[in-house]
C-alpha positions as CSV (number, residue, x, y, z in Angstrom):
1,X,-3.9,-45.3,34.4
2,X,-0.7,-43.8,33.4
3,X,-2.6,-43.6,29.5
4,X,-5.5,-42.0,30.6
5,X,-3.5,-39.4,32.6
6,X,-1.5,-38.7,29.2
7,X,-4.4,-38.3,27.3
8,X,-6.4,-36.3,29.6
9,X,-3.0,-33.6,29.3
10,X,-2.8,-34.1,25.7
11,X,-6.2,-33.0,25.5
12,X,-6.3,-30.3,27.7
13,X,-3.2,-28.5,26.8
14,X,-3.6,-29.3,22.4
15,X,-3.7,-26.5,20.6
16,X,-7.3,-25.7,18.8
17,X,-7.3,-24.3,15.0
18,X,-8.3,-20.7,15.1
19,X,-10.7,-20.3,13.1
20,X,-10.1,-17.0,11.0
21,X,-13.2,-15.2,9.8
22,X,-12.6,-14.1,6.3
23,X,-13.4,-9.9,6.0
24,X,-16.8,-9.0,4.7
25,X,-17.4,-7.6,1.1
26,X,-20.1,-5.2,1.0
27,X,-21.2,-5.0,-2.2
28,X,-21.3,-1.3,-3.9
29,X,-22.0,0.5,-7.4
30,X,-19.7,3.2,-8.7
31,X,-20.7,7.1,-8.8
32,X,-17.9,8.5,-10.5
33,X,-13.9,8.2,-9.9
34,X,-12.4,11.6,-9.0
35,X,-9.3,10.5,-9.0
36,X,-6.9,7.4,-8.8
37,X,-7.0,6.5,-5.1
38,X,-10.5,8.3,-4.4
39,X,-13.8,7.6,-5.2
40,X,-17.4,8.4,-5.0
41,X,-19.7,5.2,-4.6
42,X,-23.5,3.9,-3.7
43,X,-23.8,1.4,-0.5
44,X,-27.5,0.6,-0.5
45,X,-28.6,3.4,-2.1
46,X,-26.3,6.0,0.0
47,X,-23.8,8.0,-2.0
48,X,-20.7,8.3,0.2
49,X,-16.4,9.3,-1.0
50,X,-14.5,6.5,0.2
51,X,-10.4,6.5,-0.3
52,X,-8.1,3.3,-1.3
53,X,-6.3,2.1,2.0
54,X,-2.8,2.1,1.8
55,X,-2.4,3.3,-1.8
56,X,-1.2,6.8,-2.5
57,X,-1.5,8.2,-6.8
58,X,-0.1,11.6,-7.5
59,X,-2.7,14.3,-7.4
60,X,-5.0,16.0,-9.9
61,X,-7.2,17.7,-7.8
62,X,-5.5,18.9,-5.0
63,X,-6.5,22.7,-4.0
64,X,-3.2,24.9,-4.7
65,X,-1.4,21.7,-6.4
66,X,-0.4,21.1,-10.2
67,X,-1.6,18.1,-11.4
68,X,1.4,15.9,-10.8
69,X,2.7,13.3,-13.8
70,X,0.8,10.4,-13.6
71,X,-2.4,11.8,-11.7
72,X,-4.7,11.8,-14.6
73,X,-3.3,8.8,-16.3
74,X,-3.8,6.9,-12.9
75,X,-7.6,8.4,-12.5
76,X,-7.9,6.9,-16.2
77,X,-6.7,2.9,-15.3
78,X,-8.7,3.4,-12.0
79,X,-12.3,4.2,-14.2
80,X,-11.2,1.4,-16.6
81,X,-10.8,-1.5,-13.5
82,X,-14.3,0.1,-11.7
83,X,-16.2,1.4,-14.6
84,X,-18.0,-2.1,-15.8
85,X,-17.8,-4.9,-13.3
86,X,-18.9,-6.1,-9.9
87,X,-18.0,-3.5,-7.1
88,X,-17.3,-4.5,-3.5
89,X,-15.7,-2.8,-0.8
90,X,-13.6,-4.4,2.5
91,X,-12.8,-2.5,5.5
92,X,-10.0,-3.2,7.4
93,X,-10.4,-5.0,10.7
94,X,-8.4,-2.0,13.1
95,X,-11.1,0.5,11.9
96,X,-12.8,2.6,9.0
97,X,-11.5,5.7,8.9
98,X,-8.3,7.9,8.7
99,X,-7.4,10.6,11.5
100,X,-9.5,13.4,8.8
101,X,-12.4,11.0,9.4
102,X,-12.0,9.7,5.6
103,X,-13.6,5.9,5.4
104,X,-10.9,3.9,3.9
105,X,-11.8,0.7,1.9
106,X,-9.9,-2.0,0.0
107,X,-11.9,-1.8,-3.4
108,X,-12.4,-4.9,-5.6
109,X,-13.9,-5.5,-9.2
110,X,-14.9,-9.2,-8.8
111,X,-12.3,-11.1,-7.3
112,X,-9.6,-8.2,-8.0
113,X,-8.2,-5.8,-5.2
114,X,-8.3,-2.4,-7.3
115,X,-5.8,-0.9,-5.0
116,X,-3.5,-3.9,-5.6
117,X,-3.7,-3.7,-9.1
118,X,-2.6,0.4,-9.3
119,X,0.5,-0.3,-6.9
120,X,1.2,-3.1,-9.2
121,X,1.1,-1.0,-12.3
122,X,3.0,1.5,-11.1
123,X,0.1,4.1,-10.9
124,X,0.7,4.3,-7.0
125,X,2.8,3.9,-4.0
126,X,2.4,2.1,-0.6
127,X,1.6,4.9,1.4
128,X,-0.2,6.7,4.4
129,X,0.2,3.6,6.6
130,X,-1.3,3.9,10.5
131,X,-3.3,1.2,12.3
132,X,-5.1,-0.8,9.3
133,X,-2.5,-3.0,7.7
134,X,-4.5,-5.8,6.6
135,X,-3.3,-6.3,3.5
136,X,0.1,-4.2,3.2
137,X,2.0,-7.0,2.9
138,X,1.0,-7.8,-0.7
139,X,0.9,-4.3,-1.3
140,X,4.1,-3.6,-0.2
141,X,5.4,-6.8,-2.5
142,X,3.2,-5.4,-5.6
143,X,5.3,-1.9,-5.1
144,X,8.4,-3.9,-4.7
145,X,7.7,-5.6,-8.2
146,X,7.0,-2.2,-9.9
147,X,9.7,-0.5,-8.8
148,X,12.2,-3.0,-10.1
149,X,10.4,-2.7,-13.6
150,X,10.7,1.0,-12.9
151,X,6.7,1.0,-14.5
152,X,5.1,4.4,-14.5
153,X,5.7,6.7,-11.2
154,X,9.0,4.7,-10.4
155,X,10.2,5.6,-14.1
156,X,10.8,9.3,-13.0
157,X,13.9,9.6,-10.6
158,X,13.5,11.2,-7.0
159,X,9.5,11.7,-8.2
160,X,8.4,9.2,-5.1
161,X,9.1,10.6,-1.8
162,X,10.6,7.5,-0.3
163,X,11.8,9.2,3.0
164,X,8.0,10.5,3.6
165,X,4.8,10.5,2.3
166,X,3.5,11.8,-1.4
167,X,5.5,12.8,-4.5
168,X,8.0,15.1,-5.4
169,X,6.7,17.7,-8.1
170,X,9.4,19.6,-9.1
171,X,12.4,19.1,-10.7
172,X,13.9,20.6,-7.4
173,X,12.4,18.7,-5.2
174,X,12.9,14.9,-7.4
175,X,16.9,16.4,-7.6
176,X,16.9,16.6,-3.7
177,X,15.2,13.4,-2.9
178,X,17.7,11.7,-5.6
179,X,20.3,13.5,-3.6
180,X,19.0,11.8,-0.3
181,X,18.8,8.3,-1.8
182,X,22.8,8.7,-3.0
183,X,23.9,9.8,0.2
184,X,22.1,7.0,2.1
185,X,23.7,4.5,-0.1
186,X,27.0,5.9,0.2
187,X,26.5,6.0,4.0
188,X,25.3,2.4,4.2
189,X,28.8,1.2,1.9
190,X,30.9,3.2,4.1
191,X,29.4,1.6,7.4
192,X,29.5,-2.0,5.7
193,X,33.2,-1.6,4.8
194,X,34.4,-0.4,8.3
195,X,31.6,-3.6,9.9
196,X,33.8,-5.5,8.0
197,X,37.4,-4.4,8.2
198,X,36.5,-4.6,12.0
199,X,35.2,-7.8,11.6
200,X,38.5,-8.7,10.2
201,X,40.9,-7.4,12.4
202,X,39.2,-9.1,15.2
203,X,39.7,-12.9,13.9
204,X,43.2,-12.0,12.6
205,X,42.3,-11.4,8.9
């Protein structure tokens, strides 16, 4: 009796798999790229502008912007990955669209997340993160690999605006936000070294 009872709780309070549905790829066919995080594409015959979730590249087509470094060489390696290959997009399972009612995809070329592949060459930046975060983590660990290779848009000091969101133009404006960066780190070595001389008062040290 005392067996049964065990395996009657056992049962009842086990924990069940979850079963996690893997995110539907609609498949699509390329319109034209008009620039390296937007594009326009064909879903069943519809032509629609979609933009790459998560990913930020510098613009080239901004009203009452200069064409920012990078922005056309980025629009480039985006056309190369989409021109000739299997198109499929993935939304993100907290919703489709952006707070300026822009649908937001993860693009792939076969088996290849496009947007992955521009933060890993250093074409874009993590960016413009809300609700959908699906995949950031791997696009957050494709940035961090970039950066530290200093590839492309990390190559340029201050150019990413790593306190906000977009890039920083000028040489004014990369000077400032290479300004910030220094005084953050100098803040964060002062605060360590007074952690840590209180530390060491405190056992005796």
């Amino acid at each position: 009796m005392k067996t049964f009872i065990i395996i009657c709780l056992l049962t009842l309070f086990s924990v069940q798999p979850v079963q996690v549905q893997a995110a539907e790829h609609i498949p699509v066919t390329l319109d034209r790229v008009i620039d390296g995080d937007t594009l326009s594409i064909k879903q069943r015959g519809h032509k629609k502008t979609v933009r790459l979730l998560l990913i930020d590249t510098p613009e080239s087509k901004k009203p009452n912007t200069p064409v920012q470094p990078y922005s056309l060489e980025a629009a480039d390696y985006t056309k190369s990955l989409v021109s000739h290959c299997d198109l499929s997009i993935e939304h993100d399972s907290k919703g489709r669209y952006d707070r300026y009612k822009r649908e937001l995809v993860y693009l792939y070329c076969g088996d290849k997340m496009v947007n992955e592949s521009l933060v890993r060459e250093g074409y874009a930046r993590v960016g413009y993160i809300y609700q959908q975060k699906d995949h950031l983590t791997e696009l957050q660990e494709a940035e961090r690999q970039a950066k530290s290779k200093k590839l492309k848009i990390w190559s340029m000091d201050g150019f990413v605006n790593e306190d906000g969101e977009g890039f920083n133009a000028t040489e004014e404006e990369r000077q400032q936000e290479t300004d910030i960066i220094e005084e953050l780190r100098q803040f964060l070595y002062e605060l360590i070294d007074e952690l840590l001389d209180t530390l060491l008062k405190k056992i005796g040290l």
